[in-house]
C-alpha positions as CSV (number, residue, x, y, z in Angstrom):
1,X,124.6,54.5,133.2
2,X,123.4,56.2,130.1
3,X,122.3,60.0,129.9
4,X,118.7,60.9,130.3
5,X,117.1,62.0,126.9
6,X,114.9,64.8,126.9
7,X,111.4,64.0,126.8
8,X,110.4,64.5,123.0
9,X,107.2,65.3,123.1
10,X,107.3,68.3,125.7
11,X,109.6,69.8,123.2
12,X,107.4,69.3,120.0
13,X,104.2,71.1,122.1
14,X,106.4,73.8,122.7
15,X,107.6,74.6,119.7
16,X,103.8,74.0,118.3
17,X,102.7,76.5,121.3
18,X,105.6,79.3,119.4
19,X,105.0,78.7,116.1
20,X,101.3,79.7,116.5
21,X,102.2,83.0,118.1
22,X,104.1,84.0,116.1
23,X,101.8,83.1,113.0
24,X,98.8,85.0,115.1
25,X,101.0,88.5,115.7
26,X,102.6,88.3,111.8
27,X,99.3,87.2,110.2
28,X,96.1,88.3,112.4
29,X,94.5,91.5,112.2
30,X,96.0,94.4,112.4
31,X,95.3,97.3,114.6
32,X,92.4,99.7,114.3
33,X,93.0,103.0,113.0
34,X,92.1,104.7,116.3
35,X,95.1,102.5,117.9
36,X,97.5,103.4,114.9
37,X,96.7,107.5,115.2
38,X,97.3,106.7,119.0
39,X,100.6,105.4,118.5
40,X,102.2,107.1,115.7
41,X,100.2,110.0,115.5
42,X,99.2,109.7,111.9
43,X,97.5,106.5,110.7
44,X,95.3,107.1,107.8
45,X,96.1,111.3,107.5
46,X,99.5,110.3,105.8
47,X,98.0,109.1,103.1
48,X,95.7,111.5,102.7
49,X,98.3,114.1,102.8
50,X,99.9,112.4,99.7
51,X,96.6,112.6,98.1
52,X,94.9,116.2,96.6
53,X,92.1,117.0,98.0
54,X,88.7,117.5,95.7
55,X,87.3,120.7,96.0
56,X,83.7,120.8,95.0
57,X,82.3,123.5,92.8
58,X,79.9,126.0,94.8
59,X,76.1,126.0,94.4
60,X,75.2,127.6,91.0
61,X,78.3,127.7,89.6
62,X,78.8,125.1,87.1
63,X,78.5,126.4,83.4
64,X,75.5,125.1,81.4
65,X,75.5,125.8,77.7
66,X,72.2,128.2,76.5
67,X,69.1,126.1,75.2
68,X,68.2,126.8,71.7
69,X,64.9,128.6,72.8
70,X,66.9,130.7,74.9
71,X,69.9,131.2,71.7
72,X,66.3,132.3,69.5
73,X,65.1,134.2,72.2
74,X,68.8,136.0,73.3
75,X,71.2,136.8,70.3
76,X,73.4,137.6,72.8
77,X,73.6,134.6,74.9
78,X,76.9,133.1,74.1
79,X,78.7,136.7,73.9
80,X,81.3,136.4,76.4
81,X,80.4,137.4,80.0
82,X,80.5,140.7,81.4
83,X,83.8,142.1,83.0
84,X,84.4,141.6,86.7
85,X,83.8,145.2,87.9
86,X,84.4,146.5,91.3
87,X,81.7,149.1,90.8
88,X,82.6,150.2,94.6
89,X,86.3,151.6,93.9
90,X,87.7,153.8,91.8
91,X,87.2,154.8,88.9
92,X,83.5,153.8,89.8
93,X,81.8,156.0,92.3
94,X,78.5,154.8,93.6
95,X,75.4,157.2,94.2
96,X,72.7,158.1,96.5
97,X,70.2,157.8,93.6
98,X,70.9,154.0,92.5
99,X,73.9,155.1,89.6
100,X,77.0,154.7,89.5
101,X,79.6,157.1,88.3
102,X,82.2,156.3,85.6
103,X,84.6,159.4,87.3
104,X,87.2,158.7,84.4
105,X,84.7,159.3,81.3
106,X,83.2,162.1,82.7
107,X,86.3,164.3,83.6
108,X,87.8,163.3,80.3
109,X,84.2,164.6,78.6
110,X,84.2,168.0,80.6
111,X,86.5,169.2,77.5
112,X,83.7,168.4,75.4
113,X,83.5,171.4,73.0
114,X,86.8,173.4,75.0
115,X,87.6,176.8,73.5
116,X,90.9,175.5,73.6
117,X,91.2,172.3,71.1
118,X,89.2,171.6,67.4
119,X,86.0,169.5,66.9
120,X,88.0,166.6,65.5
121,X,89.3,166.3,69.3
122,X,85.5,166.5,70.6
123,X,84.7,163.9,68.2
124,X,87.7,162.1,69.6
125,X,86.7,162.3,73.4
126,X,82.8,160.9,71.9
127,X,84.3,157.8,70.4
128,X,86.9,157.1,73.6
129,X,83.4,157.4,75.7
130,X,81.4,155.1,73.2
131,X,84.7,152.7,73.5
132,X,84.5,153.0,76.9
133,X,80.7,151.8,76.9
134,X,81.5,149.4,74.8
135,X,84.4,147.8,76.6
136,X,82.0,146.9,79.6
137,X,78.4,146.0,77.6
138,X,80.0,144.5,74.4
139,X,78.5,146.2,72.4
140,X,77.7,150.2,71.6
141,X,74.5,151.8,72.8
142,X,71.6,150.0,71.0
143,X,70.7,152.3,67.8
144,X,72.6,155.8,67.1
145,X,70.4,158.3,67.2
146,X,71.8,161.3,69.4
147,X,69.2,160.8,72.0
148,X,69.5,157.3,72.3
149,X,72.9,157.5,72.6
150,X,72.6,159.8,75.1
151,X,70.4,157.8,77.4
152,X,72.6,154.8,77.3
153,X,75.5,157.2,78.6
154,X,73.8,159.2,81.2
155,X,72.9,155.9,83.1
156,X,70.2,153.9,80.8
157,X,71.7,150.9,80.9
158,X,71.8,147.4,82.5
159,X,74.5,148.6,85.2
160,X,73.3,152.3,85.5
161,X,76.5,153.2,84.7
162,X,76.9,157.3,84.2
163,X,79.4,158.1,81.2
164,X,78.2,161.7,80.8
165,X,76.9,164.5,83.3
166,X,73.2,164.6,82.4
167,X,73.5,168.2,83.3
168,X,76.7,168.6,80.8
169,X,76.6,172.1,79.1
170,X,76.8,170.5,75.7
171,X,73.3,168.8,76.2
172,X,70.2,170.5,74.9
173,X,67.0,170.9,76.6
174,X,65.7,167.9,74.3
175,X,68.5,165.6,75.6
176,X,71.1,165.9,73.2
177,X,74.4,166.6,72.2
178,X,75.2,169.5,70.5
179,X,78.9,170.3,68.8
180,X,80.5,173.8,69.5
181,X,77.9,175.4,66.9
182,X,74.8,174.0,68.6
183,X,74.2,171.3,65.8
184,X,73.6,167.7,66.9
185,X,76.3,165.6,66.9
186,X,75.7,162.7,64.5
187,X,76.0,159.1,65.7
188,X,76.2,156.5,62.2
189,X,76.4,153.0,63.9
190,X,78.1,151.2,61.2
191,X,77.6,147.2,63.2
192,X,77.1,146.7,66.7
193,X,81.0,147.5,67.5
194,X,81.7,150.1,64.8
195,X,80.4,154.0,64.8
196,X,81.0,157.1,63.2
197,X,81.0,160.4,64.7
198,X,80.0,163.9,62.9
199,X,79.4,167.6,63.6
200,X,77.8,169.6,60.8
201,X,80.8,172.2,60.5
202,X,80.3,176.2,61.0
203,X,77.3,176.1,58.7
204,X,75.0,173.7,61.0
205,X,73.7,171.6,57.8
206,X,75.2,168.2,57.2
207,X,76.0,167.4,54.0
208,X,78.3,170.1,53.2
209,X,81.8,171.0,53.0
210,X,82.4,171.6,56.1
211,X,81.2,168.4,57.9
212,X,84.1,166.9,60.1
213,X,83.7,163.0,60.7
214,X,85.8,160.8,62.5
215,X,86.2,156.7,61.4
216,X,87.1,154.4,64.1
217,X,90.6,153.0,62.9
218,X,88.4,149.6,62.1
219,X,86.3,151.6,59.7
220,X,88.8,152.8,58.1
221,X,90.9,150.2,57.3
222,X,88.4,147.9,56.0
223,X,87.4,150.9,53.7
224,X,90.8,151.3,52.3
């Protein structure tokens, strides 16, 4: 009696009936990302960690470049910007009238005209004050006259910044400085960045002998 065979096509439907499962799980789709964070707890915020994040610019702050009717109109429009000053710290000291006090400049300036040092140092302290000024506007107080220069450091100016006691005892009744002889000092803008400073000497008179003026070291070495 021979052996039974198996029956051949049973097995072929079987083996059909695997293959396609196993093709359907290795090649269908996938599953969603709500499953995959489910499961492994990441899903697509792996890759996004690998990936830097784009920080977009706030409102308003992108950089344009000046128009030309705004470069004609503003000489000053591609001058650098203006420092980043904490104008409520020290060595700032805000005010109940709208100014804002420069404390440093204005101690340093209550030796204007001391009994104790020469004019050459008073003319010193006036040019560390105009550099100060200038370090903050980029440029010196517009024009030199005595009074303007005056106005611009007792709080006239875009910040209302105070460089200089408006009731200082060196300051005249008509607003200006006065050296240790009761003269006007002398301001000489020489450019925009560049002044020279002068007091009249003993003899009140400019043009004398006894005139004392200080260069800023700029000045001077160009002129040597």
């Amino acid at each position: 009696m021979k052996p039974s065979t198996p029956n051949s096509p049973l097995l072929l439907l079987l083996a059909a009936g695997m293959l396609t499962a196993v093709l359907f799980f290795s090649l269908g789709p996938g599953r969603s990302d709500h499953e995959a964070r489910t499961v492994t707890g990441k899903g697509h915020d792996e890759n996004a960690e690998k990936t830097p994040a784009m920080i977009s610019p706030a409102p308003g702050s992108q950089y344009s470049p000046p128009s030309i009717e705004e470069l004609k109109s503003n000489p000053y429009a591609l001058d650098p910007a203006p420092l980043q000053l904490a104008f409520g710290a020290p060595p700032f000291k805000r005010q109940g009238n709208g100014t804002i006090h420069k404390t440093d400049v204005m101690k340093m300036l209550d030796d204007l005209n001391d009994e104790g040092q020469e004019t050459e140092s008073d003319l010193g302290l006036l040019s560390r004050a105009i550099g100060s000024y200038h370090r903050i506007f980029h440029q010196n107080p517009v024009a030199g006259e005595n009074r303007e220069v005056v106005d611009a450091l007792t709080g006239n100016n875009p910040h209302r910044l105070v460089f200089l006691d408006p009731g200082h005892p060196a300051l005249s009744e008509g607003n200006e400085l006065l050296d240790r002889w009761g003269t006007p000092f002398r301001f000489h803008p020489i450019s925009g960045s560049h002044m020279e400073f002068s007091s009249a000497g003993p003899d009140g008179a400019f043009g004398t002998n006894d005139d004392i003026t200080l260069e800023e070291p700029e000045l001077a070495r160009e002129s040597s």
